[in-house]
C-alpha positions, 0 to 999 in steps of 0.5 A: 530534538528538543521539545515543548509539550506541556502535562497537559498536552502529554495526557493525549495519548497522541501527543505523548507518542509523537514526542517520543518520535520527535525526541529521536530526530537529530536534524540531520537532514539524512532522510532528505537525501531519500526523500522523493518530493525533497529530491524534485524541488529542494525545498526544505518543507518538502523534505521529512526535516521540513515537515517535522517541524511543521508538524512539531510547532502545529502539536506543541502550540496546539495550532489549528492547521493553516494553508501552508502546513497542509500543502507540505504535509499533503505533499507527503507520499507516505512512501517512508523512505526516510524511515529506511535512511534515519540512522536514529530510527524516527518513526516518521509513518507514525508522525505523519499520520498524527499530523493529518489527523490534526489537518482533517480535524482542524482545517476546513479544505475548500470546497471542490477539494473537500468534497473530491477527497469525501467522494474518494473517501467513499467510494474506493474502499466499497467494491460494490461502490467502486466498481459501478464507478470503474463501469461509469468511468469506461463509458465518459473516457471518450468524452474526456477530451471535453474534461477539466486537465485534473478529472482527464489525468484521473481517468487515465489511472482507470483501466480500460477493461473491467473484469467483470469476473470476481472471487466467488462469495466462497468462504473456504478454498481448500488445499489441493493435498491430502493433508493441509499443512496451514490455514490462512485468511486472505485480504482481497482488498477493495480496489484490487478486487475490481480491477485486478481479481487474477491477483486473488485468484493466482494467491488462493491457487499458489496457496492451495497447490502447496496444501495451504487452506485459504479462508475469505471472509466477506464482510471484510472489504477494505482495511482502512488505510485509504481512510487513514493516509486520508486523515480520516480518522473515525472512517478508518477505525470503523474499519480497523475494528470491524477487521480485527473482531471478524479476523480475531473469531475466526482465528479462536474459532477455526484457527489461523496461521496468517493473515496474508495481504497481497498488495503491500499497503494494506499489508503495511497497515495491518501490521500497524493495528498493534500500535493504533490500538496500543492504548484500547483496553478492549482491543489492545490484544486482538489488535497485536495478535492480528498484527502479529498474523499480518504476513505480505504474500511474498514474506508468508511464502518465502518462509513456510514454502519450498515452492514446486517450480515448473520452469520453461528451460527454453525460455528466459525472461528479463524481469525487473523488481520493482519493490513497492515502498510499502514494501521495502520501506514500510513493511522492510520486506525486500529480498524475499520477493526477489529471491522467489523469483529468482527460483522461477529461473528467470533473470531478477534485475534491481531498477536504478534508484529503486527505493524511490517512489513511483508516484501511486501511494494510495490515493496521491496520484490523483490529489498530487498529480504533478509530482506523482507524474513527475515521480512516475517519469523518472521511474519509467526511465529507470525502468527502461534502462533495464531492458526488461520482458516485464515489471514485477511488483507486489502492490496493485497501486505500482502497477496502475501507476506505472501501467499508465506511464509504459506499454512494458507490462508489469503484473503481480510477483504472486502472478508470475510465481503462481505461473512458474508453479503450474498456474497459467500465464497472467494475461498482461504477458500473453504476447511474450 
């Protein structure tokens, strides 16, 4: 694609990547056929070739944003799909992301949809914050019948039950062996944390049963990519850094092995803070080096690990993957969560259509809840037609998302291998 940036305009280190991107594109519209929001409607600006241009006339024109462009590029899922499908390897993630940032910098949103996106801004990636919240939710879920359509379909993502357990504020887990083979620190994540803790906990437990130290430093709470996919730039740098200065000491300090993530778009993140901070002086090296130790659960797993698996000979269960497009798209982690289960013995089935989007990707089920319900639909219907006991996937999003749309449970993959190797049986499946 030919572009139109000037000298000036290429100083900005921005600018100067996302040309290199544009650069790339061909026009060929293969993305499009991936591409979940371009396959419901047909509208080219819904597709990554539409918002491309869009965001392309936006830079080079140096164009604040205006209506139209914000309500395509909000659309957008982030679930990079047209990332797997671009045969000339456009980073699209890396675009869209310049381009909201131009959105949030240079386009006043209206008021009630401004102030929904600050209060989802603060509250979901503080723990402290947004567990009081889930708590508030549990008490005016009966009265939601008396809600505007909008606040009642995002009550319906809150679970009913709030955990009131979480990880203890305990620094070190140690392996159950007599000799540590490794060392790790774990993300436990903001949303996930509450809602969810018997994720953290099956982790730390599957880690230290195969002679893993797991380390939780607290001060860590979110990674910043709510923020981020939000266009809020400074938000989502405060939390970046803060990240990579507490992970980078204990690294030098205590050492580590991996940084491990269970839910697969922080994971996508953090191995992203290398090219965030490819131009920071000070950071530029921390940043790559905890890019570097960023490992999904089920990626640290099936490359360090010979797992001990204690199968139930007399019981097989029909689990359907559902592989998160943070995962499969984002971080190209696919057939390692699928091989691992398979090793529990149990039957892993592949879900028609399953490098589209189930509708979460982040906070978009709430701001875009017409297509993420339309999204969620087809999903549950490719979902049923593979029969299954249960739905396994590796990001806390897909299962709020999908919980919400089916009554077939679906959990952790970490949970169900934490069980196959002497951990309990997550409670979802207590019933099977």
């Amino acid at each position: 694609m030919q572009t139109s940036f000037t000298d000036n305009q290429l100083e900005d280190k921005d600018n100067k990547s996302s040309e290199g991107i544009l650069r790339k594109c061909v026009h060929c519209g293969m993305c499009n056929a991936t591409c979940p929001t371009y396959n419901v409607n047909g509208n080219e600006l819904e597709g990554p070739r539409g918002r491309i241009y869009l965001i392309k006339e936006m830079l080079e024109n140096n164009k604040p944003a205006n209506k139209k462009v914000v309500q395509h590029i909000d659309s957008c899922l982030s679930c990079y799909s047209c990332m797997t499908t671009c045969p000339s390897g456009v980073n699209y993630m890396h675009l869209i992301d310049h381009g909201r940032n131009h959105i949030e910098e240079t386009y006043k949103r209206p008021f009630l949809d401004r102030l929904f996106r600050n209060i989802l801004s603060y509250t979901l990636p503080n723990p402290k914050v947004f567990f009081v919240m889930a708590l508030l939710t549990k008490i005016i879920k009966p009265f939601s019948f008396l809600m505007p359509q909008f606040i009642k379909n995002s009550l319906i993502l809150m679970p009913n039950k709030i955990p009131l357990k979480k990880i203890k504020d305990k620094k070190i887990h140690p392996s159950e062996g007599k000799k540590t083979v490794a060392r790790v620190a774990l993300l436990t994540g903001c949303v996930q944390r509450v809602i969810s803790p018997e994720i953290n906990e099956s982790t730390i437990r599957l880690l230290n049963r195969h002679d893993i130290e797991v380390v939780v430093l607290p001060k860590i709470d979110c990674c910043g990519s709510l923020n981020h996919h939000l266009g809020k730039k400074d938000l989502a740098h405060s939390s970046f850094v803060k990240n990579i200065e507490i992970w980078h000491k204990e690294y030098l300090d205590n050492g580590l092995d991996a940084i491990i993530s269970n839910t697969s778009g922080c994971g996508t993140t953090l191995k992203d803070y290398g090219f965030i901070f490819r131009n920071d002086k000070k950071l530029k090296k921390k940043a790559k080096k905890i890019s570097e130790l960023a490992k999904d659960i089920t990626e640290y797993l099936d490359e360090n690990l010979v797992l001990k698996i204690k199968s139930n000979k007399d019981i097989k269960y029909k689990i359907a993957y559902h592989s998160a497009c943070s995962m499969q798209h984002g971080q190209k982690v696919h057939d390692q969560p699928i091989e691992l289960l398979k090793k529990t013995g149990n039957q892993v089935m592949d879900i028609p259509e399953g490098h589209l989007c189930c509708g979460s990707a982040g906070t978009y089920n709430i701001l875009q809840q017409k297509m993420a319900k339309t999204l969620l639909k087809n999903k549950v219907e490719n979902i049923k037609k593979t029969s299954p006991d249960f739905v396994s996937t590796g990001n806390i999003g897909c299962i709020t998302q999908i919980t919400s749309g089916t009554n077939i449970p679906i959990v952790h993959t970490v949970e169900v291998i934490d069980w196959f190797t002497g951990g309990p049986k997550p409670h979802k499946l207590k019933n099977l």
